[in-house]
Wavefront OBJ file of the C-alpha trace (Angstrom):
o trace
v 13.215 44.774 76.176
v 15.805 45.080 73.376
v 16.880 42.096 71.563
v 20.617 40.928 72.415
v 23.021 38.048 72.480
v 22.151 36.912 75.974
v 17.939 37.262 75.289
v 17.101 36.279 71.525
v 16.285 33.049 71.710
v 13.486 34.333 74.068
v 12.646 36.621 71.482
v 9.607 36.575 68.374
v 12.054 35.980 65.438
v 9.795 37.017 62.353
v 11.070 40.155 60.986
v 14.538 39.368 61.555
v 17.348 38.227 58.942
v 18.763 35.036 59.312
v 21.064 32.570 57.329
v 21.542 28.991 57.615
v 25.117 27.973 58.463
v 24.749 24.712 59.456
v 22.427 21.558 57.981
v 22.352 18.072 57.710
v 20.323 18.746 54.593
v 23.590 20.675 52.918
v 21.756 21.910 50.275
v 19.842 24.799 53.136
v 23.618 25.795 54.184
v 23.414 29.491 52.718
v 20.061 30.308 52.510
v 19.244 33.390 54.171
v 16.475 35.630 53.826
v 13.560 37.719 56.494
v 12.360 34.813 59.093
v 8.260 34.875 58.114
v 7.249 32.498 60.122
v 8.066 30.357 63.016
v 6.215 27.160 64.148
v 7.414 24.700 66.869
v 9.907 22.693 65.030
v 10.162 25.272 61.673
v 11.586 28.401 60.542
v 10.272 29.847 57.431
v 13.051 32.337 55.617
v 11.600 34.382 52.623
v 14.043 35.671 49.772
v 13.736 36.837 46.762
v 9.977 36.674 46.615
v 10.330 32.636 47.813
v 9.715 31.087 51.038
v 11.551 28.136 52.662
v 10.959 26.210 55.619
v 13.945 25.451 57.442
v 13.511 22.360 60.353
v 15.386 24.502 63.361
v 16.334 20.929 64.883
v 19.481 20.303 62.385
v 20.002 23.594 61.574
v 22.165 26.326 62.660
v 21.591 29.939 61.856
v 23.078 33.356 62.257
v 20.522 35.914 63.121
v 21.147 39.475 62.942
v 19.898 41.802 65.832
v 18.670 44.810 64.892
v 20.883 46.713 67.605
v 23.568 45.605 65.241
v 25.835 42.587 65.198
v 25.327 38.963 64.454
v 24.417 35.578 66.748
v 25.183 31.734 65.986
v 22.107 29.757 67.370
v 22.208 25.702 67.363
v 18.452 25.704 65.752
v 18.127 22.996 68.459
v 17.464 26.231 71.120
v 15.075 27.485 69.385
v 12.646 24.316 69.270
v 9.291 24.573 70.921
v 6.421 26.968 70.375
v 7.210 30.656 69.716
v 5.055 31.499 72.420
v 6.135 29.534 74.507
v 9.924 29.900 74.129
v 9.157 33.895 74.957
v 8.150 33.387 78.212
v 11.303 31.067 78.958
v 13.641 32.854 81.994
v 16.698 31.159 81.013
l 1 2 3 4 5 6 7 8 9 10 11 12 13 14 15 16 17 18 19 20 21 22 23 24 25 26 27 28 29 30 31 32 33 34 35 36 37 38 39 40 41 42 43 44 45 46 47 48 49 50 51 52 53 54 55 56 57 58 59 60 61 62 63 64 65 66 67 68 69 70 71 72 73 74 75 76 77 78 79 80 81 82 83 84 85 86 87 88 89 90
C-alpha cells in the first residue's frame, strides 16, 4: 500500500524526510533530516552526518511522502511502538 495523507501515520517512517515545525524545546524547531530510527516515544532525524532524537510527544513534524507532497503530523499521533502503530485501522 502506498504511503498517503490519509495512511502515514500507519506507516514505517525510517527512510523518510522529515522536519520539526513545532517544539516545546524551540531549539529542535527546524531540524530536518532522513528519520533513522523510530522508538515508542522517539524519532531519530540524521543530517549532515549527525543524528538527533526528537521526543514525537511535543513535537510536530512535516514528513514528505515519497508520492510527492508534504504532511503536518502532531508528533502526539505518532506515539506508541512502530510496530504497533502499523497495524492500527484508523
Amino acid at each position: 500500500m502506498p504511503i498517503t495523507k490519509e495512511n502515514l501515520t500507519r506507516h514505517e517512517l525510517i527512510g523518510l524526510e522529515a522536519e520539526v515545525v513545532g517544539s516545546s524545546d524551540p531549539t529542535l524547531i527546524g531540524v530536518h533530516g532522513k528519520v533513522s530510527d523510530e522508538t515508542r516515544e522517539t524519532i531519530a532525524l540524521r543530517f549532515h552526518g549527525e543524528s538527533k532524537i526528537i521526543p514525537k510527544s511535543n513535537s510536530v513534524f512535516v514528513i514528505k511522502i515519497p508520492a510527492g507532497g508534504e504532511v503536518k503530523v502532531e508528533g502526539a499521533r505518532l506515539v506508541g511502538k512502530p510496530e504497533n502503530r502499523i497495524k492500527k485501522v484508523k
